[in-house]
Structures are given as C-alpha cells and as structure tokens.
ZAMARGU-4260 file (C-alpha; in steps of 0.2 Angstrom, whole numbers, plus 5000, padded with zeros to 4 digits):
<rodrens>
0) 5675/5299/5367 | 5693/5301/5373 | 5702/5298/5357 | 5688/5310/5348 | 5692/5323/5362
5) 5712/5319/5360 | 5709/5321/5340 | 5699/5335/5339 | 5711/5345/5351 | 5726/5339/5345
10) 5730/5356/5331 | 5728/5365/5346 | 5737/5357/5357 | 5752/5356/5345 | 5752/5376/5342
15) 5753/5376/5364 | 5763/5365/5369 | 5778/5368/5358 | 5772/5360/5345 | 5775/5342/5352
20) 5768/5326/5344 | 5752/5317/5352 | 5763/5304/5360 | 5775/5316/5371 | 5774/5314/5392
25) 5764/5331/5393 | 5752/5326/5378 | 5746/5311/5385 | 5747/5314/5403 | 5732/5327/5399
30) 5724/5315/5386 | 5724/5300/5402 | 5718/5314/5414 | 5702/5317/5403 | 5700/5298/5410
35) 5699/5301/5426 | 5691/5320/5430 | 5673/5323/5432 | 5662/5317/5418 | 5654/5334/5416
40) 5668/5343/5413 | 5677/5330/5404 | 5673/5338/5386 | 5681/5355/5391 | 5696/5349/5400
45) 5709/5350/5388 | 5703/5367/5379 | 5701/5375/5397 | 5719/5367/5402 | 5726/5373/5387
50) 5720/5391/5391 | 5727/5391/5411 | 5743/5384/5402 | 5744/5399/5390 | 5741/5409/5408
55) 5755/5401/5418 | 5767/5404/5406 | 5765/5423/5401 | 5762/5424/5420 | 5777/5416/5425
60) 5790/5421/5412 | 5782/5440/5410 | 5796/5454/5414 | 5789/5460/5428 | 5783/5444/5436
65) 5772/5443/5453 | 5777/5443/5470 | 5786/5424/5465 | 5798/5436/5458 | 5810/5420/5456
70) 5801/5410/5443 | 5813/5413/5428 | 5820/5398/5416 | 5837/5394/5410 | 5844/5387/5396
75) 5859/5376/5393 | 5858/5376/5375 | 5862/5392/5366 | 5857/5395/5349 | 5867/5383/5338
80) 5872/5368/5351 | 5862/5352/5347 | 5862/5341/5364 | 5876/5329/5357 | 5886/5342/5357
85) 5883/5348/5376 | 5883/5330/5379 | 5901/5329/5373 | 5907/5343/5378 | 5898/5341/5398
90) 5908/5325/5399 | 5925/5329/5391 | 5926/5344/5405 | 5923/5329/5418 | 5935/5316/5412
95) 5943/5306/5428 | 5931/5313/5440 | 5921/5300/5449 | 5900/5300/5450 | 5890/5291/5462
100) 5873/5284/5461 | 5862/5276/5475 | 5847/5268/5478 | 5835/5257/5490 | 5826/5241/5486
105) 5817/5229/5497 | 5815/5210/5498 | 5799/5202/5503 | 5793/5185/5497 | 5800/5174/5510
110) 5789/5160/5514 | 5772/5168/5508 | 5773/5183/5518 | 5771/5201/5512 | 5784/5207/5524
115) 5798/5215/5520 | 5811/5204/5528 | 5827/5215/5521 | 5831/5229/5513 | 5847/5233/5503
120) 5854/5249/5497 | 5867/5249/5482 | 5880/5262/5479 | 5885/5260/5460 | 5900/5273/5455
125) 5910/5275/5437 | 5926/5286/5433 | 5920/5296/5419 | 5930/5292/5405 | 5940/5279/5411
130) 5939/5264/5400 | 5948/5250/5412 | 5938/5236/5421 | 5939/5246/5435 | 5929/5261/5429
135) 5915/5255/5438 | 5911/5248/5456 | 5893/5241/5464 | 5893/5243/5484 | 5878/5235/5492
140) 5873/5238/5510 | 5857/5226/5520 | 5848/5228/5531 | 5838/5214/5539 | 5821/5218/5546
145) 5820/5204/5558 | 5836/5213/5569 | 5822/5227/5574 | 5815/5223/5591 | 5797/5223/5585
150) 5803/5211/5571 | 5797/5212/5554 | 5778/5207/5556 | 5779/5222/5569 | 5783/5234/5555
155) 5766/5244/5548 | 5766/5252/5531 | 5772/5269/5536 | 5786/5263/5549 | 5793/5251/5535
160) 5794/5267/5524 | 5803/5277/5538 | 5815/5262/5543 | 5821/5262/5524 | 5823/5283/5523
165) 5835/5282/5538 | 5843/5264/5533 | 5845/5274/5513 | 5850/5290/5521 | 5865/5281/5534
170) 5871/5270/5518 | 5873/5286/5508 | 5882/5294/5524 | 5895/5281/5524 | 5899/5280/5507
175) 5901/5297/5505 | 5913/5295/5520 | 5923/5279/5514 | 5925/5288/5495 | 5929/5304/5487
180) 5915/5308/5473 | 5914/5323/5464 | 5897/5320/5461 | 5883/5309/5471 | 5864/5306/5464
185) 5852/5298/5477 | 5838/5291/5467 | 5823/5302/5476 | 5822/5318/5486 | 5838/5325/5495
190) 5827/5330/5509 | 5811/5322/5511 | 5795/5332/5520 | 5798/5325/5537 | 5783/5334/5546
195) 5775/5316/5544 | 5787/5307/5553 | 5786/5320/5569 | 5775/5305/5578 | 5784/5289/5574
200) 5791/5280/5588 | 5808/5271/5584 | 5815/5263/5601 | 5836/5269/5602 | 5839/5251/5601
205) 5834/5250/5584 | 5842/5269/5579 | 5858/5259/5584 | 5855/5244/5574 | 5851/5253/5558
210) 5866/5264/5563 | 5878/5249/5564 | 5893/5259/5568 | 5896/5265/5585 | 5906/5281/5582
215) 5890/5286/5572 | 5878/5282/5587 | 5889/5292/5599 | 5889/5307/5590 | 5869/5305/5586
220) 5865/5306/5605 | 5878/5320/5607 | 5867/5328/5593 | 5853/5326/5601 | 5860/5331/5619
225) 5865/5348/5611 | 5851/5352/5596 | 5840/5349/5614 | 5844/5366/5622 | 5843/5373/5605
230) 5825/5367/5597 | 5815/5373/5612 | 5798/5365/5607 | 5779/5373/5613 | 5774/5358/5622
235) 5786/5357/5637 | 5780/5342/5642 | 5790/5333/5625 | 5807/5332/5622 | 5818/5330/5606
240) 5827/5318/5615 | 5814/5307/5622 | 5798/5309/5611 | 5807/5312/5591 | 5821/5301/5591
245) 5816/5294/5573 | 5813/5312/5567 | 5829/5316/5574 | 5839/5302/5571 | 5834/5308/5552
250) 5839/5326/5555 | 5855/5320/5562 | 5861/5310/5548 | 5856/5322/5536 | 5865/5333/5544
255) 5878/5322/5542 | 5877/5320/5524 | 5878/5338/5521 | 5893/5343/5532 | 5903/5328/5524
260) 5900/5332/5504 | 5905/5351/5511 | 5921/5343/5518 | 5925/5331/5501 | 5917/5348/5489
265) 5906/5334/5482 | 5889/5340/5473 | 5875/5332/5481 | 5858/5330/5474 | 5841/5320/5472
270) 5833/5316/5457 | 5815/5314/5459 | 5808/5303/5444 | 5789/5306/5447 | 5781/5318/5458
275) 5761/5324/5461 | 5770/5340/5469 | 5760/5356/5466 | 5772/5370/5476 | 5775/5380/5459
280) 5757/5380/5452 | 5749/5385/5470 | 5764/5399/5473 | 5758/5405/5456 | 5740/5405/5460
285) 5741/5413/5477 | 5752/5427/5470 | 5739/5432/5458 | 5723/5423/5466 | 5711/5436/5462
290) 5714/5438/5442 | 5715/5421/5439 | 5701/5415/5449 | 5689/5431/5440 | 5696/5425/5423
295) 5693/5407/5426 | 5679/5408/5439 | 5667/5395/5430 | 5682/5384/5427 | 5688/5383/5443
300) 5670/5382/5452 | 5666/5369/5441 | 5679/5358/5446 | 5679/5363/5465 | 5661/5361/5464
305) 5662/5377/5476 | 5659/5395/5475 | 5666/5407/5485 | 5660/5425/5487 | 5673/5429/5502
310) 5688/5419/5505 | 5704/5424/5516 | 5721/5417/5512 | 5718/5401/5522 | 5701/5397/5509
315) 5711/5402/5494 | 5725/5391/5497 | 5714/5376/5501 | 5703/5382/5486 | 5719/5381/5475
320) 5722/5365/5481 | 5707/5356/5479 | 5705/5365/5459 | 5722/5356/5454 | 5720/5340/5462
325) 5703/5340/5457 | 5711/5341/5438 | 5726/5331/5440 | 5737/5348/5437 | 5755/5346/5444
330) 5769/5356/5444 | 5780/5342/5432 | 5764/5341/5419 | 5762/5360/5419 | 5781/5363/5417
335) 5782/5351/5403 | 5772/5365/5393 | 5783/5380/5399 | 5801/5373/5398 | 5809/5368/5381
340) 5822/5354/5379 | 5838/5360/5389 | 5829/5369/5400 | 5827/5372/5418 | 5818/5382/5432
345) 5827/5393/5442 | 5833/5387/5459 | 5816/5389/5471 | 5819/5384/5488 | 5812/5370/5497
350) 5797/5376/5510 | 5794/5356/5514 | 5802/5357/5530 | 5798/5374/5534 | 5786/5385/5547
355) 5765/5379/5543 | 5763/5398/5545 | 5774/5406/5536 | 5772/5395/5520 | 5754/5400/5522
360) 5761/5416/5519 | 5766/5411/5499 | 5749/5400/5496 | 5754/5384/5504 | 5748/5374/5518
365) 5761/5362/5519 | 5777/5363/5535 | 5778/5362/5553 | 5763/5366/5562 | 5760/5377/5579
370) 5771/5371/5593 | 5784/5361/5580 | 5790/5375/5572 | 5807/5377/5580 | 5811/5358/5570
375) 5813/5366/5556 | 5830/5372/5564 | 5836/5354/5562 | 5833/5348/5543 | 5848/5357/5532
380) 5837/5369/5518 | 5837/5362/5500 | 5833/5373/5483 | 5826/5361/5468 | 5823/5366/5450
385) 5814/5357/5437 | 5823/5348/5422 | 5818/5347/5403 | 5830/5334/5395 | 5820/5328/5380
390) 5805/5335/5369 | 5797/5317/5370 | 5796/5318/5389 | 5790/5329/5406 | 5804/5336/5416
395) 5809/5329/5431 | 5815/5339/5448 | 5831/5339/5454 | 5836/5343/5471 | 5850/5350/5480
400) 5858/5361/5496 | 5854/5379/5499 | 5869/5388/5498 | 5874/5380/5482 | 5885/5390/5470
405) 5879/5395/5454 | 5897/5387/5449 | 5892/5372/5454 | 5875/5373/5448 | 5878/5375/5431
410) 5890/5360/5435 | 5876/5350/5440 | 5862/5351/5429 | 5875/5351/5413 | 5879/5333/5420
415) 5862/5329/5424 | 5855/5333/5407 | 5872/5322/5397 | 5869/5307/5411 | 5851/5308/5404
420) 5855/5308/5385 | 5860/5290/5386 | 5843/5287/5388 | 5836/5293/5374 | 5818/5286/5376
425) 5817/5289/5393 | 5826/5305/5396 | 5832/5300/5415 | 5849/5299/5423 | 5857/5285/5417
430) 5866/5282/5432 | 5851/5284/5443 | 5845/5270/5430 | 5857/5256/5433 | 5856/5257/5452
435) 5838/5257/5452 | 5838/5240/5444 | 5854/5235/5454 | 5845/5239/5471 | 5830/5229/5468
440) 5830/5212/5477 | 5827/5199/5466 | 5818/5183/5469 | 5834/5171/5469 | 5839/5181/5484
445) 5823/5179/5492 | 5822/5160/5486 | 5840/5159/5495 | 5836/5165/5510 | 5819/5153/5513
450) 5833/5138/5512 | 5843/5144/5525 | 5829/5148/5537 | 5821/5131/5530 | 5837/5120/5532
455) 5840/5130/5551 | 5822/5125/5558 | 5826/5107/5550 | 5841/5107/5560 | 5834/5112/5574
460) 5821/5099/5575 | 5831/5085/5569 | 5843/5089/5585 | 5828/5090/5596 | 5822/5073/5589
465) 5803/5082/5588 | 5799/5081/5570 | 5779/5081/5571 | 5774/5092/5559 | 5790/5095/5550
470) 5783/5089/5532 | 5770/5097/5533 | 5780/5115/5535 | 5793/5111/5523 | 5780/5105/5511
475) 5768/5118/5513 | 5763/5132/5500 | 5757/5148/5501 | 5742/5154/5493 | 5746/5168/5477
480) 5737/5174/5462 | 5751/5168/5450 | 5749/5150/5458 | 5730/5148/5454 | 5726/5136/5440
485) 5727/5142/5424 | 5731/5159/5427 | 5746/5159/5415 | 5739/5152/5403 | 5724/5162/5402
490) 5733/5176/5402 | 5747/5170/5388
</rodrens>
C-alpha cells in the first residue's frame, strides 16, 4: 500500500517539492511517515501534507508576512554560481585561517556492563589550505565515570546525559582557551534547552572533578556567589547556589565559552544533524491559527482526533502540537520543501531557554516556568537558521550567538555549506564528520581497559594470597545477544 501510495503521489509531489526525485531526504521522510500515522488517514497523508506545504510556503515567504514577521530565506547562490564554485571561492577567502571541530563519545562495554565507564571528547582542527603534515591536529580529552562520587553504576540515564553536556561543554571551553580558531563547530546545539536540568542534583565535588582545573572551579563559585544576588528566584526557600549547581555549573561555562570566542573574535556555532524540533511550524500556526485551522479543519481534527469549538491561546498551542507530532511534521522536513540548495532561513532567535509565558505569547509552550523565570538571565541568547546544502537531502540547523554580525554570518554559513560539499552524498559538515567518528570510543579501548582492571584485581589477590574464586572471575562471560549460538551465522 505504501509504494502504491508513494507511486500514485509521486507527479505531484515532484511539481511541490521542487521537483526532487522520489529518493531525496524530504521525499522519503513523508513516504516512511505514511508508515507510521493513523491507518485511517494514512491514504490522504501525502495529498493533505502536500497542500499544508503549498500553505507554509506562500504563508511564510508572502510580502506582507504575519506577525513572524522574520521568516524570510536567503540565498548564497546567485544566478549563475554553481556550488563548486562558491565552494572554491568560500575557501580560497579562508586560506591559513584555522577550523575547529568537536565532539563527545562514550565508552561502555567493560566487563559486560552497560555503564558508561568513560567519556572522551576530541577536538580535531585543520589550517585551511595548508598542505604540510601539520595541517591537522586531534586533541582528545577523558573523562572517567568511576572519579564521580556516586560512581558510574550511580549514574541514571538522564544524569549520564547531563554529566557528558558539561564534561563536552568544559573541553570546548578549554580548547577555545589553549588555541586561537577562526572558526569552532561543536557537533550539536550551542545552547541546549536546560529547563530539564533545573532539578538535577550534581554534588560540588564532582562539578570540580569534571572541572579538572582549579582556576576554572574558583571562578564558578565566584559566578555563582554573584549571579545569586542577581537571579532572585520565586521560591525563597531555594537558592542557585545550593539547589542548581548542575544547572549553573552549565550556565557558567557557557558563559565561559561565549566571552572567550568574543575575546579570540572566533565564530562559534552548533550544528545540529537531526532534529524533531517544531518552533518554526508552530510560530507559523499560532500567527495565523484561525485561517489555517478553518481551511484545514477536517484535516487537523482528523489527526488530533479532537474538535474544538472554543479554544484560548493555551488550547491552540497544545492543539498545534499535538496535529504536528501526530503527523510526524517537523521544522527540518517542512523546510526541506521551502528552501532550495544554497539556501537558508533567516536568523530566528532561540526561545529554548526563555520565559514559559512569554513564549506562550508566539504559539509555544516550551522555557522556564513560573517561579524559574529569572534563569533565563543566566544562559547566553543564541539565533539558529536552517541550512540547505544539497537537493538530495533535508536541511539541517545551525546555531550560533545573538548578537552575531551579519559579517560574520554570511562568513559562517558560506563555510558551513563548502565544509559540507565534500560530502556529496550526505551533505554534512565535513569536519563535524571526522570528529564524530574520532570521538567514538572503540572496543580495543574498552577491551584495554578490562585488562588493566583485570590484571589490578589479580594483583591484588595474588598479594593477599586469597585467590578463591579468582578463575572463575577472570574466566567469566557475560551474557550478549551477539554471543548466543548461531546468531552470526543465521544472520550472515
């Protein structure tokens, strides 16, 4: 039924979606989606998803826009200039400046557990157009989990999360601090939404450990000492100091990060590969809930399962919500139909991080809520646009600080979209490409490791002269899919 649905749709989707083959990113996503929604809408999804596209973008990119006055796109290709030539010309105007990439992996494996037991960060930097050995330099930071004073088997899922944001965030910190870049790429958001992490509890023990440098801790609890008298939360009874220190060790190091490419005039930014986000398309909605939910009412009540006679802001916003997830509509697949190759939203400002309220204001229920808002003081504001660097595939967000110049913009996304014309098939960052695979902690690492600990506990018993039960530890095997019999060649 989905390839009869896919075929039968195809012409039309061709004339909408710039007349891209069956096989591009934005294509297939909404030809897997049909998949996975409601069976009894399945038949209409793409004809009714075809339409709301043909909605969005005269919508979005009429002259007299809504109230999201902002949504404009860009080109960096004018008439004439094929992509090998912006490519060329992009990096010719770098030539001897020096590009920083950086990402997180974590290593697990170690004697059948699940755990995490380190985590490892890798800075990987080239001299564009330097063609010496030296061009290019890999930095790798650790981090062991074990050091934390739960320990590892202490960590839960979300806290192990929250221990690699700040451990990634301090080793982008200090590389920006021991190098000069022109340009760093952190492989993820700049500023993550840290509303999630306003309850996590991180003992100052461990902030130091993850720290590892005692100038950095000092001026973290002076940050904390005078953002105090500053942040004056609702509940008196908590205190930044006392009740956030995860949630501001983060805000402080961000901070950090911030003030420090100021200082080196170094163009910071995160590149965020995949994202479920829906900001744009529910800022869109809200703007002009009313028209669109008249024009689309069957649609959208089909999918919600819901009708609404009343709604106030609050219902719409939720109602929004619910209609996109419902039918898998992101901002990345919708933009995918809106932007052409070499094109890219303009710069929309992050709301993340902000006041609950007053993004309820624009048609989102996301930010800081009641008696939290004065955190929003601490985390530095970001803008992010979206990216097209390839007909074959969806566009992906790019994230950087608020008061960026458009000089430095337009220096920005010219050298995102020539990093990301190495990669013809994949349309990505190159850079961001290499340092993923570099951060990842493979097994001989792992492997390592277990013979240390292994060959430590045999020393230790052999010194103690109690050996009962030694065989069997070192002998012992875990239990794992991969090891049951015949697996391999069942699946081979």
């Amino acid at each position: 039924m989905l390839t009869d649905l896919g075929a039968e749709a195809s012409p039309v989707a061709d004339k909408l979606l710039h007349n891209l083959p069956s096989y591009s990113d934005v294509y297939s996503s909404l030809a897997s989606n049909t998949a996975l929604i409601a069976a009894d809408i399945r038949e209409r999804y793409i004809k009714e998803t075809l339409s709301l596209i043909k909605s969005f973008k005269e919508k979005c990119l009429a002259e007299k826009p809504t109230r999201f006055k902002f949504f404009a796109k860009h080109s960096l290709l004018p008439s004439g200039k094929t992509p090998g030539e912006l490519t060329i010309e992009t990096l010719e105007s770098m030539r001897g400046q020096l590009v920083a990439a950086i990402d997180s992996g974590l290593g697990s494996s170690l004697m059948g557990s699940v755990v995490p037991f380190m985590v490892r960060s890798v800075s990987y930097s080239v001299r564009i157009g330097d063609a010496s050995p030296e061009r290019e330099s890999f930095k790798p930071s650790y981090f062991y989990t074990n050091r934390l004073t739960t320990g590892a088997l202490g960590l839960g899922g979300d806290l192990l999360g929250a221990i690699l944001l700040l451990f990634e965030l301090t080793s982008a910190y200090k590389s920006l601090k021991s190098n000069t870049y022109n340009m760093l790429l952190l492989h993820g958001p700049l500023v993550r939404s840290l509303g999630q992490y306003s309850n996590y509890e991180l003992s100052i023990k461990d902030i130091k450990t993850i720290f590892d440098d005692e100038n950095l801790f000092k001026e973290y609890l002076e940050f904390v000492k005078q953002r105090s008298s500053e942040v004056i939360l609702k509940d008196g009874a908590k205190t930044l100091e006392k009740d956030y220190r995860y949630f501001s060790s983060v805000a402080f190091i961000l901070n950090k990060i911030f003030e420090i490419a100021q200082l080196k005039s170094t163009t910071i930014c995160g590149v965020v590969e995949r994202t479920s986000s829906t900001e744009i398309l529910q800022r869109i909605i809200f703007d002009d809930f009313q028209d669109i939910y008249a024009a689309n009412k069957e649609w959208m009540e089909k999918a919600v399962r819901i009708s609404l006679e009343k709604m106030d802001s609050l219902d719409m916003i939720r109602y929004t919500k619910s209609f996109l997830d419902n039918l898998g509509y992101t901002d990345q697949l919708i933009l995918g139909s809106i932007l052409d190759p070499g094109e890219y939203l303009h710069p929309v400002e992050s709301r993340v991080n902000r006041s609950q309220a007053e993004n309820r204001k624009l048609g989102l229920d996301t930010g800081f809520i009641s008696g939290l808002e004065e955190m929003e003081k601490l985390i530095p504001r970001t803008k992010f646009t979206y990216i097209r660097t390839s007909e074959f595939n969806s566009p992906f967000k790019v994230e950087f600080p608020y008061d960026i110049s458009d000089e430095k913009l337009t220096y920005l996304v010219n050298a995102v979209y020539a990093f990301s014309q190495f990669l013809p098939q994949y349309s990505f960052p190159v850079n961001l490409d290499v340092v993923d695979k570099v951060a990842k902690v493979q097994n001989w690492i792992s492997n390592a490791m277990h013979s240390m600990i292994m060959n430590e506990i045999y020393e230790s018993y052999s010194q103690s002269g109690e050996g009962t039960g030694l065989g069997l530890l070192l002998a012992g095997k875990s239990r794992d899919w991969d090891l049951r019999p015949g697996v391999r060649r069942r699946l081979v």
